[in-house]
Phi, psi and omega in degrees: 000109152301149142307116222242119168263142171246155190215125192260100154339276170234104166289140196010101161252128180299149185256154192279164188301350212254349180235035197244026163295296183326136177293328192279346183245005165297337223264297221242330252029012180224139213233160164221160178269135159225141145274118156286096203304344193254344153254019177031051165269168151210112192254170225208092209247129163315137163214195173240120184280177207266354177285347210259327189297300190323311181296320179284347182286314186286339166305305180294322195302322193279315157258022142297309169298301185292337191294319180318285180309292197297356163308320215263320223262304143007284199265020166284292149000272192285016164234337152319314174310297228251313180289332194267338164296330177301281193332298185312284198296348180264339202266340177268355143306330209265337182303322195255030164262000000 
């Protein structure tokens, strides 16, 4: 048993609307060539370009931050909340002294 060598052609190119019929290019849109030097054939591999990595990394960080903030804003609320009912009951003990 050999080693099967690949030689990557065009690394990850976004593919045009007209050519995402093709299985390798539905899943990401974007595709890369590998040649196989022992069947000289050439296939067409699903990839991830590194700009499509980059958008989606800063879309979660953004929405962590908004999930963050709104989070942050929540329990500001409820301890404002949570202090002025403490106040209301002490203030109506010292009212029943």
């Amino acid at each position: 048993m050999g080693f099967w060598h690949h030689l990557i052609g065009r690394v990850c190119v976004c593919v045009c609307v007209f050519q995402k019929s093709q299985l390798a290019c539905r899943l990401t849109g974007y595709v890369e060539r590998v040649n196989c030097s022992q069947s000289s054939r050439e296939e067409y591999k699903s990839c991830r370009s590194v700009l499509m990595e980059e958008h989606l990394f800063w879309k979660f960080e953004a929405a962590m931050l908004a999930l963050t903030t709104l989070f942050a804003v929540l329990v500001v609320i409820r301890q404002r909340r949570l202090d002025r009912l403490a106040s209301e009951k002490v203030r109506r003990q010292i009212e029943s002294i």
